[in-house]
C-alpha positions, 0 to 999 in steps of 0.5 A: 726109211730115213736116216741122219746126217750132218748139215752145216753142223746140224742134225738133219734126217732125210729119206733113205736114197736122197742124193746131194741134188735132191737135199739142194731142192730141199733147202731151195737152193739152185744149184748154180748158186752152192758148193757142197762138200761130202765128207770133206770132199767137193762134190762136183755139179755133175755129180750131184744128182748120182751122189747118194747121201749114207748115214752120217755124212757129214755134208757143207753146203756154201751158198755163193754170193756175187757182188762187185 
């Protein structure tokens, strides 16, 4: 079963029981490398793998960039 949620603005359905790490390895991202806010709120690296998405979160992913 699947629901939508927000991503950066955008609509977006995923599997029910999908967590915030597992729409990070969907979007091929490292984990090291994002920030991710659920409904406004950090979501911290720790937590990621526990934090399961609900429908219609709103989730921001900011992909981290360093330079010098």
């Amino acid at each position: 079963m699947e629901f939508e949620i927000t991503l950066n603005g955008e609509s977006r359905r995923v599997p029910q029981g999908t967590s915030v790490a597992d729409l990070i390895g969907s979007l091929v991202l490292l984990p090291e490398q994002v920030a991710v806010e659920r409904n406004r709120a950090l979501v911290r690296r720790v937590e990621q793998a526990a934090t399961r998405l609900e429908p219609g979160d709103e989730i921001e992913v900011v992909t981290l960039v360093g330079g010098g």
